[in-house]
GUBA-785242 format. One record per residue (C-alpha): residue in one letter; x, y, z; residue number from 1. Coordinates in steps of 0.02 Angstrom, whole numbers. Layout:
<sites>
<site><rest>A</rest><east>X</east><north>Y</north><up>Z</up><nr>NUM</nr></site>
...
</sites>
This chain:
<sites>
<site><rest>X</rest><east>1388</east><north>5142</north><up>4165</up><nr>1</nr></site>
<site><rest>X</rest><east>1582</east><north>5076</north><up>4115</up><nr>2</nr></site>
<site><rest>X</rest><east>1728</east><north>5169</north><up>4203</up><nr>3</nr></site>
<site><rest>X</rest><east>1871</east><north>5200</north><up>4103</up><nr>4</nr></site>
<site><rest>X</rest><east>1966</east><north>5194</north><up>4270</up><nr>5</nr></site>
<site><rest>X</rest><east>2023</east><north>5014</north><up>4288</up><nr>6</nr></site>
<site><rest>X</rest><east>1970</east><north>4901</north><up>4423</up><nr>7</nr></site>
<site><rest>X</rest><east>2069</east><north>4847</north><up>4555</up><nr>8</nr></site>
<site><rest>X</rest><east>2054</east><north>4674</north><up>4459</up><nr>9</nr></site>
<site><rest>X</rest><east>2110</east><north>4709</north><up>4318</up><nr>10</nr></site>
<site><rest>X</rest><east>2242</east><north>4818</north><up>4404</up><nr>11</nr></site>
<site><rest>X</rest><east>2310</east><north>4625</north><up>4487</up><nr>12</nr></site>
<site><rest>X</rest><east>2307</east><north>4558</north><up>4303</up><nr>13</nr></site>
<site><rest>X</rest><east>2430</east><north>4663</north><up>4249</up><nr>14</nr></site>
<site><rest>X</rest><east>2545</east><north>4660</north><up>4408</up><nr>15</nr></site>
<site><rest>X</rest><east>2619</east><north>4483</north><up>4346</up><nr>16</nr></site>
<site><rest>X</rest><east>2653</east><north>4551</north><up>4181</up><nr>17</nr></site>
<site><rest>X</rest><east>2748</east><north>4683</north><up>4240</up><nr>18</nr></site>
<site><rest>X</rest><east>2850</east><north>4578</north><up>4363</up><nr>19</nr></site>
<site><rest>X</rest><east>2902</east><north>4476</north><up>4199</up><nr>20</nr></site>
<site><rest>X</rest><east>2956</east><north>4610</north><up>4098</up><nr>21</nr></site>
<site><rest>X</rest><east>3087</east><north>4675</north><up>4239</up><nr>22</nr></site>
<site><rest>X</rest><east>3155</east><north>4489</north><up>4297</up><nr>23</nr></site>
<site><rest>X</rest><east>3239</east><north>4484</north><up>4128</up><nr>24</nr></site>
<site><rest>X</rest><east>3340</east><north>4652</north><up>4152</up><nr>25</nr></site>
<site><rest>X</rest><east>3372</east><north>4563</north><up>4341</up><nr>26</nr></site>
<site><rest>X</rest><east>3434</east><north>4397</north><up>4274</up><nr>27</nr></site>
<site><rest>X</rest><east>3535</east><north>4495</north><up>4118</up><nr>28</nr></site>
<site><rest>X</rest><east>3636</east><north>4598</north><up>4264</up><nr>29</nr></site>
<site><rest>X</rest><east>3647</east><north>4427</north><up>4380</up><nr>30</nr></site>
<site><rest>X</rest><east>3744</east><north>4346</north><up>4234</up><nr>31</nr></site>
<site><rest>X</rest><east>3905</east><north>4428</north><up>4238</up><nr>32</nr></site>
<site><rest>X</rest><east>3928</east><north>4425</north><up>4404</up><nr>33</nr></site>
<site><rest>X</rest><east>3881</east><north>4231</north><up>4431</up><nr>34</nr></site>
<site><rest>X</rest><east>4003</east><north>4198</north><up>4271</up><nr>35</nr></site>
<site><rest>X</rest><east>4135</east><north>4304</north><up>4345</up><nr>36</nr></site>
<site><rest>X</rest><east>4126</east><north>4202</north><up>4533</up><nr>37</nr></site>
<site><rest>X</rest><east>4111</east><north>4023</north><up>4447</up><nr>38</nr></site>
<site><rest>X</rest><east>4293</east><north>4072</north><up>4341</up><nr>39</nr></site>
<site><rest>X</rest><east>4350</east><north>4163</north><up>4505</up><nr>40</nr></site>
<site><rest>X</rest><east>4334</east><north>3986</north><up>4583</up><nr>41</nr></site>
<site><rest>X</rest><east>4394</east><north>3896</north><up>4444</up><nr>42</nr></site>
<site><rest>X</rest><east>4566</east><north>3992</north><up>4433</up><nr>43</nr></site>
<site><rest>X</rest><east>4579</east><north>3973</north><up>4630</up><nr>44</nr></site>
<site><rest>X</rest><east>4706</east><north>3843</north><up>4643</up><nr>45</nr></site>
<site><rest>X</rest><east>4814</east><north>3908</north><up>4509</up><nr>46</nr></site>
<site><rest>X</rest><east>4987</east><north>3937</north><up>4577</up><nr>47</nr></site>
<site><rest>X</rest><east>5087</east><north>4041</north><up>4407</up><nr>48</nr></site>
<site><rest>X</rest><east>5089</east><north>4192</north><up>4347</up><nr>49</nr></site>
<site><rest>X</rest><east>5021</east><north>4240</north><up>4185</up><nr>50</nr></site>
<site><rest>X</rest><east>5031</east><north>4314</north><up>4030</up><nr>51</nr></site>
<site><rest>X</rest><east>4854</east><north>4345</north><up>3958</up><nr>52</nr></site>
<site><rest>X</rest><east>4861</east><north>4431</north><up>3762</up><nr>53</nr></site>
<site><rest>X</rest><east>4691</east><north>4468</north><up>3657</up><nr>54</nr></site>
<site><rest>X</rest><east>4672</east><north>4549</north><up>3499</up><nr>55</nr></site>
<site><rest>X</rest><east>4554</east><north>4662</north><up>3463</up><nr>56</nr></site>
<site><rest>X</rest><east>4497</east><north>4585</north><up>3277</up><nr>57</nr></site>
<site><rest>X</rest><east>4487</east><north>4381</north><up>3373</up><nr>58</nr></site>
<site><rest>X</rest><east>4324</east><north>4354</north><up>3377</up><nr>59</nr></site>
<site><rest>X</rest><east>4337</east><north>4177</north><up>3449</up><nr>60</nr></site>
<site><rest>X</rest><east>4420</east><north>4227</north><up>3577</up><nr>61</nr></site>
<site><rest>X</rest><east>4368</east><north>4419</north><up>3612</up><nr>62</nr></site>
<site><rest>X</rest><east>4471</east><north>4525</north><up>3726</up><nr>63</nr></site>
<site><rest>X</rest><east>4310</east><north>4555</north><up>3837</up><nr>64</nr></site>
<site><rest>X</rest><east>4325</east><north>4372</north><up>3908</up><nr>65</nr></site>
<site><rest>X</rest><east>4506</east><north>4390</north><up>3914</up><nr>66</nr></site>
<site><rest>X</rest><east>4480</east><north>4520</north><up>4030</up><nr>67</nr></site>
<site><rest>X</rest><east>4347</east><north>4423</north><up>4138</up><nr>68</nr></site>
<site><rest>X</rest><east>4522</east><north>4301</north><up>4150</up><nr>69</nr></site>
<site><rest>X</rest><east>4638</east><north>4430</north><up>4208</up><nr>70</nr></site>
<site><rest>X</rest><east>4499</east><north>4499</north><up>4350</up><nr>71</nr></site>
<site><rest>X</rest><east>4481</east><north>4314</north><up>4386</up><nr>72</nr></site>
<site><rest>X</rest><east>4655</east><north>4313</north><up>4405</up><nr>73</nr></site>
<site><rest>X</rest><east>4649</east><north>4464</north><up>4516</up><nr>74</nr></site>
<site><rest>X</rest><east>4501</east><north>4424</north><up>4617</up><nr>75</nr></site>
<site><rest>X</rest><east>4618</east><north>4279</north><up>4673</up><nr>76</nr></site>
<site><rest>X</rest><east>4783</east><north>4382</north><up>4695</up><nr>77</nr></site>
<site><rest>X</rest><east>4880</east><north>4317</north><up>4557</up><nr>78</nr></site>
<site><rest>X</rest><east>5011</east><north>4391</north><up>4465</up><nr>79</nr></site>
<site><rest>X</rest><east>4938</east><north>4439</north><up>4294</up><nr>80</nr></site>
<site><rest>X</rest><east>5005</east><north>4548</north><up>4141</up><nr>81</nr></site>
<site><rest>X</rest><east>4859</east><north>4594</north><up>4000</up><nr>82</nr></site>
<site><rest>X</rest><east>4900</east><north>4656</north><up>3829</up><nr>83</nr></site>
<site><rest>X</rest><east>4772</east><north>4692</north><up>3718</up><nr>84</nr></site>
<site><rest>X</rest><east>4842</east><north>4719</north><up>3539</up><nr>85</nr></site>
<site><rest>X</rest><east>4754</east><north>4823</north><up>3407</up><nr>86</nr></site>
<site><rest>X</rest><east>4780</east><north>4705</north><up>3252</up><nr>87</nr></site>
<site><rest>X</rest><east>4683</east><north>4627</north><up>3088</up><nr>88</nr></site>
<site><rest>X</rest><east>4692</east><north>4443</north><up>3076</up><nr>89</nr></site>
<site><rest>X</rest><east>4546</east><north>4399</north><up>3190</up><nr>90</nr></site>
<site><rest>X</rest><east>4555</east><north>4239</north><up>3259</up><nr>91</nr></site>
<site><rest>X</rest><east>4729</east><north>4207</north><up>3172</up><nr>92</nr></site>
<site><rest>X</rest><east>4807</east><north>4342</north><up>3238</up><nr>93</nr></site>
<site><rest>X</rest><east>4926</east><north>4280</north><up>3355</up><nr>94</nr></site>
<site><rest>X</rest><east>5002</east><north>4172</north><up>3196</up><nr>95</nr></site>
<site><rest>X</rest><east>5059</east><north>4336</north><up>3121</up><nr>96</nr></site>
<site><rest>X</rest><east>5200</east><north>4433</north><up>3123</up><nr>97</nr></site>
<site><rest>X</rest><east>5165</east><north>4576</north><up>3248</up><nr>98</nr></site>
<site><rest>X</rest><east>5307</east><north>4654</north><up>3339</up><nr>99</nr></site>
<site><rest>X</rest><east>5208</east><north>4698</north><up>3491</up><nr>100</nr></site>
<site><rest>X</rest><east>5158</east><north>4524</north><up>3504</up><nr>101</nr></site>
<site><rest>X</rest><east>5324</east><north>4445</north><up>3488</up><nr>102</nr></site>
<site><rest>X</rest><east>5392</east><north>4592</north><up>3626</up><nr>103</nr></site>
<site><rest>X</rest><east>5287</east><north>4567</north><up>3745</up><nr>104</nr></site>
<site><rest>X</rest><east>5326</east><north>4369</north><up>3732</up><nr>105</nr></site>
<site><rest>X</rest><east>5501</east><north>4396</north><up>3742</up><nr>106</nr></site>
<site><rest>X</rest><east>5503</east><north>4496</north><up>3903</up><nr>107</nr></site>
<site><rest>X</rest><east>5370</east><north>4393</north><up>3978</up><nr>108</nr></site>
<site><rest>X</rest><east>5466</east><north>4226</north><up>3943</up><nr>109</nr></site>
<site><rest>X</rest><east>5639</east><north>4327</north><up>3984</up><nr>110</nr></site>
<site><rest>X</rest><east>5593</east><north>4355</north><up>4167</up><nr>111</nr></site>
<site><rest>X</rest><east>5545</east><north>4177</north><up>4199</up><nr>112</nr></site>
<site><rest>X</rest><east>5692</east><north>4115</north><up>4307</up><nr>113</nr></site>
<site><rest>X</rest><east>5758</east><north>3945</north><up>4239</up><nr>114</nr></site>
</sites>
């Protein structure tokens, strides 16, 4: 007479399978963090301060990596300002006429002492 129960067998077989389908979710969470120390070490030796703008609409350049930069930037106590403007022009953005933009450049470049 067959069991319906499963054997302790069969009960092994499926252990591996199981193991696979959580090392993904593992590795997805290990990601960000190993990205975030290998730019942490890369923006080490950097000695300025800096200005980091994203735009919303860029999607070359999207202002979730931009702010992986800044907590790079942070991680390694340096002096950082982040503006993230809410403008169309995607990838071009920064080319266009945006007074927010242009601000924030002026007063950033206007408190670097010459």
């Amino acid at each position: 007479m067959h069991s319906n129960a499963p054997t302790e067998l069969e009960a092994h077989a499926r252990r591996p399978l199981q193991k696979i389908v959580t090392t993904p979710s593992i590795v997805d969470a290990e990601i960000p963090r190993a990205r975030r120390l290998v730019l942490t070490a890369a923006l080490a030796r950097a000695q300025a301060a800096f200005l980091v703008v994203s735009f919303k609409s860029d999607w070359r350049f999207a202002p979730p990596r931009s702010r992986e930069i800044v907590r790079a930037l942070l991680d390694n106590r340096r002096i950082v300002s982040y503006l993230e403007i809410d403008a169309p022009g995607g990838h071009d953005a920064f080319l266009l006429e945006d007074a927010r933009y242009h601000g924030a450049l002026r007063a950033y470049f206007g408190n670097i002492p010459l």
